[in-house]
Each structure stands twice: as structure tokens, then as C-alpha cells.
MIVO-402808 format. One line per field, with one value per residue (C-alpha): residue in one letter; chain; x, y, z. Coordinates in steps of 0.05 Angstrom, whole numbers, plus 5000, padded with zeros to 4 digits. Layout:
<rs>
resn	A ...;
chain	A ...;
c1	X ...;
c2	Y ...;
c3	Z ...;
</rs>
This chain:
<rs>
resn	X X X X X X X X X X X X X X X X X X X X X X X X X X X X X X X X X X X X X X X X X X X X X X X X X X X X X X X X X X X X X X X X X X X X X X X X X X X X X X X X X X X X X X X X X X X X X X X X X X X X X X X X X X X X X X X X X X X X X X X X X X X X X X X X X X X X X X X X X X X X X X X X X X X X X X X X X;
chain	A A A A A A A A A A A A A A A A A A A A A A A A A A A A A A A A A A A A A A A A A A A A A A A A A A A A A A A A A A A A A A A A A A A A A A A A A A A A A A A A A A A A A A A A A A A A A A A A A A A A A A A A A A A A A A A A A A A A A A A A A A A A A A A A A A A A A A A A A A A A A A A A A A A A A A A A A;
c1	5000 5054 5089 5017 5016 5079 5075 5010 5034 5098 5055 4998 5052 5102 5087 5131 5131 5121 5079 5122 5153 5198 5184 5235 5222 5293 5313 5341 5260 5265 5226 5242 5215 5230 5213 5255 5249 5195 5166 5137 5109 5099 5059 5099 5066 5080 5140 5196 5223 5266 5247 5260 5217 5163 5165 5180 5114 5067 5085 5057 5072 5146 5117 5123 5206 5254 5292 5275 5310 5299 5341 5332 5370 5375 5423 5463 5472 5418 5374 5384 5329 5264 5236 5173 5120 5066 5043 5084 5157 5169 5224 5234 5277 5277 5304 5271 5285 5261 5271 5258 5268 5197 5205 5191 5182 5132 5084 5097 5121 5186 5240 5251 5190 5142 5153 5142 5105 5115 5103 5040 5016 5025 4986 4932 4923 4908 4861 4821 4812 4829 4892 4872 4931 4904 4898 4949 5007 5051 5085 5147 5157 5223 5220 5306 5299 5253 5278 5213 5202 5129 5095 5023 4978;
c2	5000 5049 5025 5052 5118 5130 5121 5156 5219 5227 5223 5267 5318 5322 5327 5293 5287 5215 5202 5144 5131 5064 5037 4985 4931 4930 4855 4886 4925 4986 5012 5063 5117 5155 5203 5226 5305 5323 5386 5415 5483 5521 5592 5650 5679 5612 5601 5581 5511 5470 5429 5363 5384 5397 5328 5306 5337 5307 5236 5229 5159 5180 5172 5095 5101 5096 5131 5170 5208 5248 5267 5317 5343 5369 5351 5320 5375 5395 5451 5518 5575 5563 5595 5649 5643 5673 5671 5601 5587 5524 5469 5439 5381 5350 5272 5251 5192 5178 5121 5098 5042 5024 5013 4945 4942 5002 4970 4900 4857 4819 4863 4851 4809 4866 4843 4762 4767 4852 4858 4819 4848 4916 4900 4863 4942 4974 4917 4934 5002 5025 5069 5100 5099 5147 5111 5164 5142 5082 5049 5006 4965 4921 4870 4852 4801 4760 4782 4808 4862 4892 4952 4971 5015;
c3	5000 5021 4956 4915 4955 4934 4868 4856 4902 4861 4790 4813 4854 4801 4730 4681 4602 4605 4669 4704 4764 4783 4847 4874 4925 4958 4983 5047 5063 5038 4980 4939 4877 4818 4768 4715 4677 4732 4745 4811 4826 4886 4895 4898 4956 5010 5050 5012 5023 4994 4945 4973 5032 4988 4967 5036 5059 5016 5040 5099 5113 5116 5198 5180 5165 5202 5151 5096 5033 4976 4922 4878 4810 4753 4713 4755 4812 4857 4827 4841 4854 4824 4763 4770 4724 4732 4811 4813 4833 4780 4780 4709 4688 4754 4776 4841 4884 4944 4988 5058 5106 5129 5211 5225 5300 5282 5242 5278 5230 5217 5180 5106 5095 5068 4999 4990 4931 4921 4849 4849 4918 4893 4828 4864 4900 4834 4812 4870 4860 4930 4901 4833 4781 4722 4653 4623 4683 4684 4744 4736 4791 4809 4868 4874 4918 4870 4808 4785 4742 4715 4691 4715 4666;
</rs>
């Protein structure tokens, strides 16, 4: 589920040319997400933040990590001051990843077992309609541990 949230956050947050995002199933527990050439606006007249806390923010799951990161650049180097357009500061051309370490003892289950089964687990959640993936968006998802790999509509 956390996995699905993800996903759908980063495609409905940050817009992208081709609307994607690769989520990987880590064999050690942790999961992780990505979005390549992403764009993410912010109004002119709000407090300023960085803009990995912007992306930060929207998750809030992040409570059910241990550990938590997000990575942002463009082109290699972390972006500098946003663009104004309009009554919007925009960031173009972005690569996001985020990952965390979900916290085991937390949620009360053993570590590193979340994802027996992750790729089809995670599509059984969009089958069942209880996290929305718009027909336009595309998730790739990667399990390592089982060597799966499979993209969801």
C-alpha cells in the first residue's frame, strides 16, 4: 500500500513528460521511487522551502520510516532557485528519488518480509481500485529480491 501511495503521490505531485515513476522493492525492506524530467510548482506567495521538503511533505507515511530520503536534480547537481511564472515558483527538468526504510518494529512485523510476493501484491492494489493509478500514468515496479520486474497501466 505504502508502495501505491507513493507512486501515485509522486505522479499526481510532480508532472513529468512521460507520466512514470519506478518503484523498487529492495531485498534488504526498503522501497524506493522515481521520476525522471519532473516538474513541481509552488505559489509565489507561501514560504519558501526546499524542494526536497516539498516532496517530503506530501508523503505522509514518511511517519512509517525509520529513515527517509529524497534526492533531487537536475542535471546532475541539485537545482538551484526556482523559476517564476506567473504567481508560481516552478522546478523543470527535475530527477527525484526517494527512498525509505519502512520501521519494522513500528508496524509489527518481521524486518525485510514486506515484499514476498511485492510485484503481484502491489498490482493486486490497483486491481482493486482502493489506490487510483490514472489511465494516462505508468508504474514500473522492480522486486530485487525476487527478480521480478512489471509495469502497471
Amino acid at each position: 500500500m505504502i508502495a501505491a501511495w507513493t507512486a501515485v503521490d509522486l505522479l499526481e505531485y510532480v508532472a513529468t513528460p512521460e507520466p512514470r515513476v519506478m518503484v523498487t522493492l529492495h531485498r534488504d525492506g526498503d522501497v524506493s521511487a522515481a521520476v525522471t524530467g519532473g516538474r513541481l510548482s509552488w505559489p509565489v506567495s507561501a514560504k519558501p522551502w526546499p524542494v526536497e521538503d516539498l516532496i517530503r511533505e506530501r508523503m505522509w507515511w514518511r511517519q512509517l520510516s525509520s529513515s527517509m530520503t529524497v534526492v533531487v536534480l537536475r542535471n546532475g547537481t541539485p537545482p538551484e532557485t526556482a523559476e517564476t511564472v506567473g504567481s508560481e515558483l516552478v522546478w523543470n527538468d527535475l530527477d527525484i528519488a526517494v527512498r525509505w526504510a519502512l520501521d519494522a518494529e513500528f508496524l509489527g512485523v518481521r524486518p525485510r518480509s514486506w515484499w514476498r510476493d511485492g510485484v503481484a501484491r502491489l498490482r493486486a492494489v490497483f486491481d482493486s481500485n482502493s489506490v487510483r493509478l490514472r489511465p494516462d500514468r505508468q508504474l514500473l515496479v522492480t522486486d530485487e529480491a525476487a527478480g521480478t520486474v512489471a509495469s502497471i497501466p
